[in-house]
Wavefront OBJ file of the C-alpha trace (Angstrom):
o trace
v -17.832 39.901 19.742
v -18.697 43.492 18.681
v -18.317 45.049 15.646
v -17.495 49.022 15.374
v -18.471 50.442 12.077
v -16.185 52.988 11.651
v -16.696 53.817 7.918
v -18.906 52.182 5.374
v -19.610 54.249 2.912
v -18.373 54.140 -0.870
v -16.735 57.961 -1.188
v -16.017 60.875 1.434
v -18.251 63.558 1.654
v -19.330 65.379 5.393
v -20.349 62.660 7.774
v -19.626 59.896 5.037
v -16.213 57.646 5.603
v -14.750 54.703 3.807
v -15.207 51.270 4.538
v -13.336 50.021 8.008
v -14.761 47.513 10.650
v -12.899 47.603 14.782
v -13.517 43.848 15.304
v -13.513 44.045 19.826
v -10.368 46.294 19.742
v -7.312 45.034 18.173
v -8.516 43.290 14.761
v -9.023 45.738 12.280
v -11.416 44.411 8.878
v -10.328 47.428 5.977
v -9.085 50.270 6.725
v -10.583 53.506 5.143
v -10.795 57.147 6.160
v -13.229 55.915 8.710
v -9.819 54.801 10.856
v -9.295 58.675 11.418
v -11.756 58.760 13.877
v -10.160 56.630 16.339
v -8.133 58.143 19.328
v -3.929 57.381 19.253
v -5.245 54.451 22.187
v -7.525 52.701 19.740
v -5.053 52.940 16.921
v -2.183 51.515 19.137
v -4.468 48.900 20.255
v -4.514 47.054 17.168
v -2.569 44.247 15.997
v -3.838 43.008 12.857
v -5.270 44.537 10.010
v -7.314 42.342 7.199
v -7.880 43.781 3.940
v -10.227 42.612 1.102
v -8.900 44.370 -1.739
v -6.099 47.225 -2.472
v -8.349 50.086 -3.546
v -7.844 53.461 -1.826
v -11.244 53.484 -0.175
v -10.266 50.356 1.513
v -6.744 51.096 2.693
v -6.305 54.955 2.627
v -5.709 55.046 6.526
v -3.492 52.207 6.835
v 0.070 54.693 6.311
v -1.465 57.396 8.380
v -2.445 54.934 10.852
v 0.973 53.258 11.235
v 2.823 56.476 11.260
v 0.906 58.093 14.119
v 0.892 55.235 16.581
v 4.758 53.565 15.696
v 6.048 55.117 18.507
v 3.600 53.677 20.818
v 3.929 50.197 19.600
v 6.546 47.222 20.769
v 5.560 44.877 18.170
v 4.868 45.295 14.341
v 1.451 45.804 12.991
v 0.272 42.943 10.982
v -1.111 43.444 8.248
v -3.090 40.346 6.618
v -4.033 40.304 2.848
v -4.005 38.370 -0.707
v -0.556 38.595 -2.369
v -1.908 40.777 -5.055
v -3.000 43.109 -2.349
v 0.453 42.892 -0.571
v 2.062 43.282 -3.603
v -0.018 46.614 -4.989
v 0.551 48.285 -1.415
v 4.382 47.464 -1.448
v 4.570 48.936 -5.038
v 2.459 51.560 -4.729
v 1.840 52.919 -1.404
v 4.760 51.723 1.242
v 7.721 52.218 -1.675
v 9.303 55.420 -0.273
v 7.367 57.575 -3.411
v 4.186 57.839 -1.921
v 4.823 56.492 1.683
v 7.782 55.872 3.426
v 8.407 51.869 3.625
v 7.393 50.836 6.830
v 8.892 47.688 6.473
v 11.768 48.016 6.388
v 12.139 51.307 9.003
v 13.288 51.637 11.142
v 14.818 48.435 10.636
v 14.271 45.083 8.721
v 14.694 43.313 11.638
v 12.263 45.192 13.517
v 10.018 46.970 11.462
v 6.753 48.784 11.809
v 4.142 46.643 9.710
v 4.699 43.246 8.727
v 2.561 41.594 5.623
v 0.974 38.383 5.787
v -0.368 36.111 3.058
v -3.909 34.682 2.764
v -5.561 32.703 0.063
v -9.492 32.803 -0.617
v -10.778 29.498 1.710
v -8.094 30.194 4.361
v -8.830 29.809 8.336
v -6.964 31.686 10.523
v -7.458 32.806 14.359
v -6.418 36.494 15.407
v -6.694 38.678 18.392
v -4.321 39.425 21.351
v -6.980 39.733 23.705
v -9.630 37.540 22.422
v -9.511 35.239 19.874
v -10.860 35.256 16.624
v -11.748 33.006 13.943
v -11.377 34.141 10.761
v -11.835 32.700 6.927
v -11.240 33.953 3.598
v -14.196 34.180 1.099
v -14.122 34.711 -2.434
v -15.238 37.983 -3.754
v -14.861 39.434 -7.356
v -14.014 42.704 -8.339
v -11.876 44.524 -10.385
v -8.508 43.609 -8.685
v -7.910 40.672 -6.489
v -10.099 40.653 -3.870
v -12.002 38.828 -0.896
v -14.556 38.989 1.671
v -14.366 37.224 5.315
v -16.217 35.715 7.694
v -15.375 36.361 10.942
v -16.412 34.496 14.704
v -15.376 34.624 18.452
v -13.702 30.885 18.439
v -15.493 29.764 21.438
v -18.467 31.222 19.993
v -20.450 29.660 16.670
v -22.244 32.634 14.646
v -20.452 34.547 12.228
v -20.144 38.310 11.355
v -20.087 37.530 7.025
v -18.916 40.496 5.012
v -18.938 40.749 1.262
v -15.935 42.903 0.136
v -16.214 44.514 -3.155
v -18.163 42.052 -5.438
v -20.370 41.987 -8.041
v -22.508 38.376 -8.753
v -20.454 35.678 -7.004
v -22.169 32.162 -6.570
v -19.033 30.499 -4.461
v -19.612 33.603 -1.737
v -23.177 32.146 -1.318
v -22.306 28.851 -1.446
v -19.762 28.980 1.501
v -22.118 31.641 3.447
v -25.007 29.243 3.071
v -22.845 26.651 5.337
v -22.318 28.992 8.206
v -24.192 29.923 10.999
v -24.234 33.181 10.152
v -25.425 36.230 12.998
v -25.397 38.773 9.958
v -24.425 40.074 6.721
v -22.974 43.073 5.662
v -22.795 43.608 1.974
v -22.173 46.135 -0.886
v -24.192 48.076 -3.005
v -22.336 50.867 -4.708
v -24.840 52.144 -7.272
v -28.597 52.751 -7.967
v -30.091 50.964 -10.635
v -30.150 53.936 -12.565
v -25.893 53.195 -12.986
v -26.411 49.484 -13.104
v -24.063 49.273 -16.039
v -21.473 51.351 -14.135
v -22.128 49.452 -11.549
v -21.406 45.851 -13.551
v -18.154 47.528 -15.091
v -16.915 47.979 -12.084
v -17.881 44.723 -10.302
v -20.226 46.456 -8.041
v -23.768 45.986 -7.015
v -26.542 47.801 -7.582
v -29.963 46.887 -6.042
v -31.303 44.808 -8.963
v -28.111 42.563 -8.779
v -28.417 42.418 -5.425
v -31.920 41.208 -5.824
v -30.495 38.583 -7.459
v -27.808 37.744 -4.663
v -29.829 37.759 -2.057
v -32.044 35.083 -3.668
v -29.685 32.596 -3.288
v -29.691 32.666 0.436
v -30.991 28.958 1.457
v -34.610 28.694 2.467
v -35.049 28.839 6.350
v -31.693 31.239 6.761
v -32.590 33.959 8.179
v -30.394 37.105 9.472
v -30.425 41.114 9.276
v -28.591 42.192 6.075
v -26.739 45.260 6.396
v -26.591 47.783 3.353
v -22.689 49.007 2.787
v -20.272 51.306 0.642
v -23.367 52.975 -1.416
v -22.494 56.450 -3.013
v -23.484 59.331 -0.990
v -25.201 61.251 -3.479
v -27.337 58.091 -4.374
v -27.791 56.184 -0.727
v -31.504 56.998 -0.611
v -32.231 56.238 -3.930
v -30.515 53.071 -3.780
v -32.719 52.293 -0.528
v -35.600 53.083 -1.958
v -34.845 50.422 -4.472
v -34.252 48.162 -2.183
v -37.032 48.296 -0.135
v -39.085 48.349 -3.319
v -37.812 44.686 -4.365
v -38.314 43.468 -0.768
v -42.203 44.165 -1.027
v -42.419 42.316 -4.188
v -40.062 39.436 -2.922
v -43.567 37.149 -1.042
v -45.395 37.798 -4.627
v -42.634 35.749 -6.250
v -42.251 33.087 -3.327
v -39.200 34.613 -1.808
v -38.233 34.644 1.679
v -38.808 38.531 3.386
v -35.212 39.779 4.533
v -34.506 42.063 6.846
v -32.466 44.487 5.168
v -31.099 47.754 6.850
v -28.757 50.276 5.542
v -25.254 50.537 8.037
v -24.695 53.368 9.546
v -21.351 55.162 10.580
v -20.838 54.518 14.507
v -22.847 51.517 14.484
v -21.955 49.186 16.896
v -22.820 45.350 16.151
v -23.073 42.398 19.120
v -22.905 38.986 18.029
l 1 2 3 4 5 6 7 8 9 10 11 12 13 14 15 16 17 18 19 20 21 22 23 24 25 26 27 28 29 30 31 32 33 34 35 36 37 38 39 40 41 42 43 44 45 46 47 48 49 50 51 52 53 54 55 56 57 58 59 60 61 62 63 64 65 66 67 68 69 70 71 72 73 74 75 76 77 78 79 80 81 82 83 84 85 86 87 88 89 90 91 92 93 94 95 96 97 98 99 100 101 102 103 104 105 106 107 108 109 110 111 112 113 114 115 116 117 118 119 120 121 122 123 124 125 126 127 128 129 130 131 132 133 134 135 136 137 138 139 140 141 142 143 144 145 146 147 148 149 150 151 152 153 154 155 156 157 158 159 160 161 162 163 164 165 166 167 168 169 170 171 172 173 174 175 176 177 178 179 180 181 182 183 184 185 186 187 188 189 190 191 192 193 194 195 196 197 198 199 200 201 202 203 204 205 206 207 208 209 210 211 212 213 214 215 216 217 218 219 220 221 222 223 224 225 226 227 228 229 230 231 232 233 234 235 236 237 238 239 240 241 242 243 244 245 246 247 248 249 250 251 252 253 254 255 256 257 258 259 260 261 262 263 264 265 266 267 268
């Protein structure tokens, strides 16, 4: 299974796009301004679409998206979410103000996008072309939200990304009983805006610190760095990397943390 990082950072700016993960090619994780760079083929090539959370960062793309490949499509894009997701993008994005309702045109029997339900400990398996296993884990943020972890179904290792969360013991609790091949997870702010960061159920490194802890003993996997602010990415890694020296002092397991990169491409 490979994973395309097509956005992954936490606001626009030149070279920096929003947070959106090409599972192989037709399962799309998110789906922020990094969607933009895909060609009309790559966009037509996917059939589903899960979504963690309804903020703009994490679904700007999706009525752009739909809109320019429609036409090239004989089936409905799926679009996978929690109801409070489904429900904010029906109200506020797809309701004929902002964006035309796509499901309903051009017909309700056969419309562009269809929305599906999911609940936080849901399995489900995806993919036209190669199957995917995919389940629901809890995140928390300022709106409903989730993270998933995602696996080939013949295959056994897991690609495990956070969502949008701030401190959130059931997320390690699950991820600690997977095999997991890696972890991508958020850190929006320095510690400099750590109380920004806990108002709006973000991390910041010194949280994340924290997090990170509670990864069982003998668990080992690279830990990918996501959805920092561009003005304060290499502040927030230099944070990081300054807890990870201290972490053998204190009896902690060394991680091997990296910060994600736009155009990254990830093999499990």
């Amino acid at each position: 299974m490979q994973v395309r990082v097509l956005g992954c950072s936490g606001a626009i700016a030149k070279g920096c796009r929003t947070t959106s993960f090409l599972i192989d090619d037709d399962l799309l994780v998110d789906a922020g301004t990094g969607v933009g760079d895909l060609t009309l083929e790559e966009m037509a090539a996917i059939d589903d679409v899960v979504l963690t959370h309804s903020h703009l960062d994490h679904v700007a793309a999706l009525p752009l998206m739909i809109d320019a490949v429609a036409s090239r499509r004989s089936q409905p894009l799926r679009v996978h979410a929690l109801r409070a997701t489904i429900e904010a993008l029906r109200a506020h994005m797809f309701n004929n103000v902002i964006w035309p309702d796509f499901a309903n045109i051009p017909s309700t029997e056969s419309p562009f996008v269809t929305f599906h339900d999911l609940n936080v400990g849901q399995t489900l398996a995806l993919g036209t072309r190669r199957l995917k296993h995919i389940e629901v884990l809890p995140a928390v943020h300022t709106v409903p939200a989730c993270g998933y972890a995602i696996r080939c179904v013949e295959g056994s290792k897991h690609w495990v990304f956070s969502g949008d969360t701030e401190r959130n013991a059931q997320f390690w609790k699950r991820v600690n009983e997977l095999d997991v091949a890696m972890l991508v997870i958020e850190t929006a702010f320095s510690n400099r805006e750590q109380a920004l960061a806990q108002r709006s159920l973000h991390l910041s490194p010194a949280t994340l610190a924290d997090e990170l802890a509670q990864i069982a003993r003998g668990k080992s996997y690279p830990i990918y760095i996501t959805h920092t602010k561009p003005a304060e990415t290499e502040e927030i890694m230099s944070q990081i990397g300054a807890f990870a020296e201290g972490w053998e002092m204190h009896g902690l397991e060394q991680r091997d943390i990296r910060w994600l990169e736009a155009a990254a491409l990830l093999t499990l």
